[in-house]
C-alpha positions in Angstrom: -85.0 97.9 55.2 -87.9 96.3 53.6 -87.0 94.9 50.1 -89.3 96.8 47.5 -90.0 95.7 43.5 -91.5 98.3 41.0 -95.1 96.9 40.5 -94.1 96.5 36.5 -96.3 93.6 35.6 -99.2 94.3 37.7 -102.4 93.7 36.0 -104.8 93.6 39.4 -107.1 96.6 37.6 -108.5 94.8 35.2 -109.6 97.9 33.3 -106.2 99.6 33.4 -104.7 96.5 32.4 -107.3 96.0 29.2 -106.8 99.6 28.0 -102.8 99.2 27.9 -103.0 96.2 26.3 -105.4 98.0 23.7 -103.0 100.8 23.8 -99.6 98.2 22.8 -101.6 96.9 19.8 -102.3 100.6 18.4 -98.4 101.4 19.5 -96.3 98.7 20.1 -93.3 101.2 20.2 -95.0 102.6 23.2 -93.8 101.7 26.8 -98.1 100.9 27.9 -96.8 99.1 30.9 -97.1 100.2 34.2 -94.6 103.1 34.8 -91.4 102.2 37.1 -90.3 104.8 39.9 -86.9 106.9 38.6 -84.4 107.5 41.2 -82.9 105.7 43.7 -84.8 104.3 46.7 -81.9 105.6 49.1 -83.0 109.1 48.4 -84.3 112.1 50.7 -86.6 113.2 48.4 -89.3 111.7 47.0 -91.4 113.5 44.3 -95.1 111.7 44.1 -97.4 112.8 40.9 -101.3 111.4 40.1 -100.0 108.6 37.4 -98.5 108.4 33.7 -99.7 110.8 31.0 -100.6 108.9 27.8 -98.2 110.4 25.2 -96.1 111.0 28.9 -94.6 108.5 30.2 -96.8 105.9 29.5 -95.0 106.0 26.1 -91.4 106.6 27.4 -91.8 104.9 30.6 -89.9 107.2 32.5 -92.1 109.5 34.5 -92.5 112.9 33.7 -90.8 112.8 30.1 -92.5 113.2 26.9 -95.3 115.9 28.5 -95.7 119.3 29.4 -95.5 118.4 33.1 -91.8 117.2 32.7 -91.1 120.9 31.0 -91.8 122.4 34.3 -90.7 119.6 36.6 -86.9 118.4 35.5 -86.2 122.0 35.0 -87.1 123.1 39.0 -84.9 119.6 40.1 -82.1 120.5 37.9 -82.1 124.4 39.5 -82.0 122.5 43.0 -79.5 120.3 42.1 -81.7 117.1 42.2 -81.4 116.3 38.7 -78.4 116.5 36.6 -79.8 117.8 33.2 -83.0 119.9 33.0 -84.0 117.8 29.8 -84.7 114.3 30.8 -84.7 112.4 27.3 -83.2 113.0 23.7 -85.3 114.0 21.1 -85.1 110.1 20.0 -84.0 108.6 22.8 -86.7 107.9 25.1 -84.4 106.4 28.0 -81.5 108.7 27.9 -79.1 107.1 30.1 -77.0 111.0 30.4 -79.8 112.4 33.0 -79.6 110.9 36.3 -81.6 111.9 39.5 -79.4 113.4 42.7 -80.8 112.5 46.3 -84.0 112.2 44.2 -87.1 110.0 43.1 -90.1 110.2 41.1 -92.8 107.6 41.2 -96.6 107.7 41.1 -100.1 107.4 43.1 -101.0 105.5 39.7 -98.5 103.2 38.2 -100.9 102.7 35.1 -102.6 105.1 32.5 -106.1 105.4 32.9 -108.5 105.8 30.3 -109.1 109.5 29.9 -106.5 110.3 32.3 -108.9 109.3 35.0 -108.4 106.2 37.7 -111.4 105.3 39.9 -110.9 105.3 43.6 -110.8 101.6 43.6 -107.6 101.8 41.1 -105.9 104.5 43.1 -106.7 102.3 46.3 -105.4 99.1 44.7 -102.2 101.2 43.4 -101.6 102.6 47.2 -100.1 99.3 48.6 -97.2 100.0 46.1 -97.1 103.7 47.2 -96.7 102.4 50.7 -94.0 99.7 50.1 -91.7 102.2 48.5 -92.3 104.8 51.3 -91.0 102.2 54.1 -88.1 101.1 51.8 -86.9 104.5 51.3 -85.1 104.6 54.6 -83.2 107.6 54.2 -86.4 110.0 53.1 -86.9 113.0 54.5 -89.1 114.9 52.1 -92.2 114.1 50.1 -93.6 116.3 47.7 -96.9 115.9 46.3 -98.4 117.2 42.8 -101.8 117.9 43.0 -105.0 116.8 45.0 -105.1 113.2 44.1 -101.2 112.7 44.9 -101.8 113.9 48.3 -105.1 111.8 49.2 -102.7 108.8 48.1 -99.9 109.5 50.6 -102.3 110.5 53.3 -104.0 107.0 52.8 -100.2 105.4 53.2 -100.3 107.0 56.9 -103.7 106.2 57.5 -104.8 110.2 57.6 -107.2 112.5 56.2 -107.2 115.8 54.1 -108.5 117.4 56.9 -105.5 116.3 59.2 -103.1 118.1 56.9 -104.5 120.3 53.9 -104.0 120.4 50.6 -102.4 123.9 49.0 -99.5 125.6 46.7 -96.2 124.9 49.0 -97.9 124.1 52.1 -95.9 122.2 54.4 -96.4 119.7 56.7 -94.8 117.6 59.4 -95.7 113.4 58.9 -96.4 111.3 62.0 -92.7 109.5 61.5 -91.2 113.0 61.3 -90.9 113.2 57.3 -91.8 116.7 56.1 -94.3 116.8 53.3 -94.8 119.4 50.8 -97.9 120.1 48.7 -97.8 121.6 45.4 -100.4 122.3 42.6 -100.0 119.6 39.9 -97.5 120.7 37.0 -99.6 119.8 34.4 -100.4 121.6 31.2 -103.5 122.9 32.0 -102.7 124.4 35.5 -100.0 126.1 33.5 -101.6 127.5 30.7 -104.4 128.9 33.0 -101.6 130.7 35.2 -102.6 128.6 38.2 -99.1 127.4 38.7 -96.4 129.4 37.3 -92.6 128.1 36.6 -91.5 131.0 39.7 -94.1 129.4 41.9 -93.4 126.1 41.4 -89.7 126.3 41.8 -90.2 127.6 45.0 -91.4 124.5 46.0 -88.2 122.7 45.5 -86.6 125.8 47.0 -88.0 125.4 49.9 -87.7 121.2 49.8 -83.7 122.7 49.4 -83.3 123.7 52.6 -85.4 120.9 54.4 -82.2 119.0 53.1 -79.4 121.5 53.6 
């Protein structure tokens, strides 16, 4: 199995790597690095999102804690039994070392923050060769889900497809040229939750469903 290290001093985006540094000097309590995978690489399933939200996990430096997105997510992988505490940090202890991941990992298409929460195609490009490292070192994965548009391009662009080969949806799923099965699912972020796009019922199915992929 190919050996695989989280890319946690990369500074190849010049721009990325400028606004974290700006970032550190306004809040040097803040994590501003980029943002290691949680889980285990010997895992089944593999939870991809866009990249780290600034107050997010770009100041815990877990991903998914810290944000509305992690209310919605650690919630649905505790439910499923992928997570073993729906609440994945203490009120003051960014790095709780009590909540672990089950048969689970979480990484990103985007290991960096981007200024206004927005990488360039040249940054999420640069950031895929991680994406595709950890894919072939995970050698026991047999589910990916996606969160959101940009989450899917990324992991289409690891197998060398196109949106058009397999679509982007709410809890569509798909069968991946090495016989993975991915899952798509409407990014839990704040806004798509507040708007009623993605509900907490809707998006648990997705895990639901990513349940008995692995039963």
């Amino acid at each position: 199995m190919p050996r695989f290290q989280d890319p946690i001093h990369c500074t190849a985006c010049s721009r990325l790597a400028e606004h974290l540094a700006a970032i550190r000097q306004r809040d040097p309590e803040w994590h501003a690095l980029p943002v290691p995978a949680f889980g285990s690489l010997d895992a089944e399933l593999l939870v991809v999102g866009l990249g780290p939200g600034e107050k997010g996990a770009n100041r815990t430096g877990r991903p998914f804690t810290g944000d509305v997105a992690g209310e919605l997510l650690y919630p649905a992988l505790h439910r499923f039994g992928f997570a073993s505490s729906p609440e994945p940090l203490g009120s003051d202890n960014w790095a709780n070392p009590v909540m672990q991941l089950s048969n689970c990992r979480i990484t990103n298409a985007v290991r960096c923050l981007p200024p206004a929460n927005k990488p360039t195609t040249a940054e999420i490009r640069q950031c895929n060769a991680h994406l595709k490292a950890e894919l072939a070192a995970m050698s026991s994965l047999k589910v990916i889900v996606v969160l959101g548009a940009i989450a899917h391009q990324a992991l289409l662009w690891t197998y060398g497809l196109k949106p058009k080969d397999l679509p982007f949806g709410h809890n569509l799923v798909h069968n991946l040229p090495d016989g993975r099965i991915l899952v798509t699912s409407y990014h839990c972020s704040g806004y798509n939750w507040r708007t009623g796009r993605l509900t907490r019922e809707s998006f648990e199915a997705v895990f639901a469903g990513v349940r008995t992929h692995l039963s």
